[in-house]
C-alpha positions in Angstrom: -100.2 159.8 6.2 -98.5 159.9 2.9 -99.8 162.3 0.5 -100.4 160.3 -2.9 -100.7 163.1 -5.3 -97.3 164.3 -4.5 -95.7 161.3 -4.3 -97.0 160.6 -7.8 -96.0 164.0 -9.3 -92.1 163.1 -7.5 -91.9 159.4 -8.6 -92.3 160.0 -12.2 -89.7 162.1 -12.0 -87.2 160.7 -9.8 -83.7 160.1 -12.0 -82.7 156.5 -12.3 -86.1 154.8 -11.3 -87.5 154.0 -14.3 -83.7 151.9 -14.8 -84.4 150.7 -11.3 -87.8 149.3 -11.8 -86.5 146.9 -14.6 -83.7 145.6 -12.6 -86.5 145.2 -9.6 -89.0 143.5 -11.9 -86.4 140.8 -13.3 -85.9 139.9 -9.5 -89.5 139.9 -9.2 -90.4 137.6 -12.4 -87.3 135.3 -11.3 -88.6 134.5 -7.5 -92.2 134.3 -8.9 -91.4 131.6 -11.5 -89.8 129.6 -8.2 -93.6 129.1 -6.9 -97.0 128.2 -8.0 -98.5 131.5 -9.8 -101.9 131.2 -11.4 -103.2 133.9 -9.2 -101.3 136.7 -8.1 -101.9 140.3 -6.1 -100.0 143.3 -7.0 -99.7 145.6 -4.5 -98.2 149.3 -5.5 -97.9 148.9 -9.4 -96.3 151.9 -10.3 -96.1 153.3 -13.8 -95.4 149.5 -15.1 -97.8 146.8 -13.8 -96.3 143.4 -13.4 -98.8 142.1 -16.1 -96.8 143.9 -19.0 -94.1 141.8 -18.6 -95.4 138.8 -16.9 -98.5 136.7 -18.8 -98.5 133.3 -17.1 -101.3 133.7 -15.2 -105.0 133.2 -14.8 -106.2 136.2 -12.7 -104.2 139.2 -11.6 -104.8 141.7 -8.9 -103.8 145.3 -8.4 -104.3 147.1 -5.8 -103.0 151.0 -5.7 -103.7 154.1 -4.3 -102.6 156.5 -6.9 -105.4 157.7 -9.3 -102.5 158.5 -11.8 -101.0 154.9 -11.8 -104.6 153.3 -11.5 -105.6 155.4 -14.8 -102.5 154.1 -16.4 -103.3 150.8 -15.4 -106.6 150.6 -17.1 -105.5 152.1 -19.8 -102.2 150.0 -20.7 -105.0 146.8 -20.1 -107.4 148.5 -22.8 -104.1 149.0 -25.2 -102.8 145.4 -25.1 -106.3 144.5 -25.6 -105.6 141.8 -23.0 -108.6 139.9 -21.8 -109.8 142.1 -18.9 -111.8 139.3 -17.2 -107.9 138.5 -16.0 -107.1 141.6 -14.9 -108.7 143.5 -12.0 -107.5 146.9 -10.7 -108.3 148.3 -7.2 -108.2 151.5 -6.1 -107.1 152.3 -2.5 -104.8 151.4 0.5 -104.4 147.6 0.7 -106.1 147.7 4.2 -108.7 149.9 3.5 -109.8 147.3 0.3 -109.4 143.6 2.2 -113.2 143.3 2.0 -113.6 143.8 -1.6 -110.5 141.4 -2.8 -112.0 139.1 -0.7 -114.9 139.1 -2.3 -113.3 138.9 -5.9 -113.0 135.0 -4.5 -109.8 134.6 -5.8 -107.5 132.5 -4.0 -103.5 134.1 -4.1 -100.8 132.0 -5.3 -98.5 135.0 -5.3 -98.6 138.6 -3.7 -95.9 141.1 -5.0 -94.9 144.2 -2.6 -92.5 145.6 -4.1 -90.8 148.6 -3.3 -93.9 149.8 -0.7 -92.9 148.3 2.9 -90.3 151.3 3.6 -92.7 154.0 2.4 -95.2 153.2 5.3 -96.1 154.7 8.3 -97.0 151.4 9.5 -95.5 148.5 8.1 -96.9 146.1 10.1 -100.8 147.2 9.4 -99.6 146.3 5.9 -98.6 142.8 7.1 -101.8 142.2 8.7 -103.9 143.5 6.2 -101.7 140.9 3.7 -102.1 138.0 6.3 -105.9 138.4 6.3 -105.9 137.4 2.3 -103.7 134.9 2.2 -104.0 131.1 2.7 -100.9 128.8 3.9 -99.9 128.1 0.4 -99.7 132.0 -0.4 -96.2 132.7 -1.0 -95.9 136.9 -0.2 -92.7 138.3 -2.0 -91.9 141.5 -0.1 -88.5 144.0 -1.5 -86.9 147.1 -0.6 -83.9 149.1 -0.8 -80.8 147.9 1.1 -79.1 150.2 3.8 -76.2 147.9 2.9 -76.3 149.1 -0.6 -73.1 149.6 -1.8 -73.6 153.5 -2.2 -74.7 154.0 0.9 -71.7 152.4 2.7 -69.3 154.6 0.6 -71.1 157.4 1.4 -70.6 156.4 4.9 -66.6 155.8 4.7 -66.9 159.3 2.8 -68.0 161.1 5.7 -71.4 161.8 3.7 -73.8 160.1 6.3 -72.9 158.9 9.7 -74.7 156.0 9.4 -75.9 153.5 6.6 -79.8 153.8 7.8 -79.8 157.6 7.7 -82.7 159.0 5.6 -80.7 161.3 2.6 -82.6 164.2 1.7 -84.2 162.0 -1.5 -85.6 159.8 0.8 -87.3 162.4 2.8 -88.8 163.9 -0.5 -90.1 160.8 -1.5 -91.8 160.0 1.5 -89.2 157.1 2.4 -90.3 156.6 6.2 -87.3 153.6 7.0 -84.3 152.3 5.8 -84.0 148.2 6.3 -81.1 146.4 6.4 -81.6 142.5 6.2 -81.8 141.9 10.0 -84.5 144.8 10.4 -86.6 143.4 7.3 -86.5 139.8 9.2 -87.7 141.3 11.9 -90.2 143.0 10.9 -91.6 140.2 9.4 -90.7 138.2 12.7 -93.2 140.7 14.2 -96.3 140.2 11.6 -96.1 136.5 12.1 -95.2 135.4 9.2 -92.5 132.8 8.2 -89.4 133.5 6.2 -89.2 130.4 3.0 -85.6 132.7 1.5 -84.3 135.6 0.8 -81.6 137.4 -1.3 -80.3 141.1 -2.8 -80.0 142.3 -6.2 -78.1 144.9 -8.5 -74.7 146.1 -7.3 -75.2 150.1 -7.4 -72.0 152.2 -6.7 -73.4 156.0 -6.7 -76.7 157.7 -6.0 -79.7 157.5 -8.4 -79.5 160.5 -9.0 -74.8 160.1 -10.4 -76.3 156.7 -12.1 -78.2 158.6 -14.1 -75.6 161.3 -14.7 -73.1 158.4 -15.7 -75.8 157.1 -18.3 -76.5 160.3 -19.8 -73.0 161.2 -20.4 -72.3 157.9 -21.0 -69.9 156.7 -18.5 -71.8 153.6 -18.1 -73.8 151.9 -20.8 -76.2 148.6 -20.7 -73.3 146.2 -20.3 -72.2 148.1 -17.6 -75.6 147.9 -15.5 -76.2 144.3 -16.3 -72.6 143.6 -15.4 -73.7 145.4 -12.1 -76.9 142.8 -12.4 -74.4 139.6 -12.2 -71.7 140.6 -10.1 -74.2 140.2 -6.9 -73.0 136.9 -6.8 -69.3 138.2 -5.3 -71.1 140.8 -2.6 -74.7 139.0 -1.6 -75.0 141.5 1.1 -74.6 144.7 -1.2 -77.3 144.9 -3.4 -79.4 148.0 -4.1 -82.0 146.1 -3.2 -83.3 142.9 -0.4 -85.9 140.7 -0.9 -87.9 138.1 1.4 -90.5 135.3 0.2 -92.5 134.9 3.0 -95.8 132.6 4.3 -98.1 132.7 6.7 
């Protein structure tokens, strides 16, 4: 069971994230605007809702566990004075809360999990509780970090880790329970039944969170530097710092 309140208190302080959220969001806006998106579930949204930087849409979900990032939530809706008859936030685990999304009667275009699947105990009750609210036409965009990552394989030829899915000592504080590659994120979708549309990686990350942070506080690297990181995906597809899937049932 993953204990919220800590993971809170750890996120908001874990170097490089909020950097890494950005470049995870742009992925996210860019495979969104490739479907039909009038209504959309959020699952997980973290310190920065989707809704602050994506408006084209009629009705948006969140769902989260997190009192903190639920507080913030409702907070940065009051602040933008954005029409809250758009905007509903949920508090709780996505399985424990199918019955009262249901009954919102809102029918998902697009459902966003990002960054959650390799946090969970049990991915696949995640899966099922997703498949329970979607219909066919529901596209269910689903990312997380890449045991291919480029960091993580020169740490391997380093002799840090002896393998590319070994859990660092980061992970293990923040409550990271797997490591996917691509095949094992297929497959694990394989196993909930639902069907792969495409797939992709982002962001090109040499070093740890933790030296990427280091290298932009001393300046090593500045915001050319990351989104030249951004764009050079295109020459290592399989490298990314992060994997994504857009899935149906």
């Amino acid at each position: 069971m993953r204990d919220i309140k800590d993971y809170t208190e750890k996120y908001t302080d874990e170097p490089f994230e909020d950097t890494m959220v950005t470049i995870r969001k742009k992925t996210v806006i860019r495979e969104c605007q490739k479907y039909p998106h009038a209504n959309i579930l959020e699952i997980g949204c973290g310190v920065k809702p989707f809704f602050l930087d994506f408006p084209d849409y009629e009705n948006m979900v969140i769902v989260e566990p997190g009192e903190f990032f639920v507080n913030e939530a409702k907070r940065l809706v009051r602040e933008k004075r954005l029409n809250d008859k758009r905007i509903y936030v949920v508090q709780g685990f996505l399985e424990d809360c199918v019955g009262d999304i249901k009954a919102l009667g809102i029918e998902f275009d697009f459902i966003i999990l990002s960054s959650v699947l390799h946090e969970l105990d049990n991915p696949q009750k995640m899966l099922k509780a997703i498949k329970e609210i979607c219909s066919f036409n529901t596209v269910v965009h689903i990312n997380v970090p890449n045991a291919n990552s480029l960091h993580r394989i020169l740490a391997k030829e380093a002799g840090l880790i002896k393998d590319v899915h070994e859990q660092s000592a980061q992970m293990q504080k923040m409550q990271r329970r797997r490591t996917y590659d691509m095949k094992l994120l297929q497959k694990e979708i394989s196993d909930a039944g639902l069907t792969m549309k495409d797939s992709g990686s982002y962001f090109i990350k040499p070093f740890t969170h933790k030296q990427m942070q280091q290298c932009l506080d001393e300046g090593i690297i500045g915001q050319e530097i990351l989104l030249g990181f951004e764009k050079i995906i295109k020459y290592m597809p399989e490298y990314g710092a992060g994997i994504y899937v857009n899935v149906t049932k």
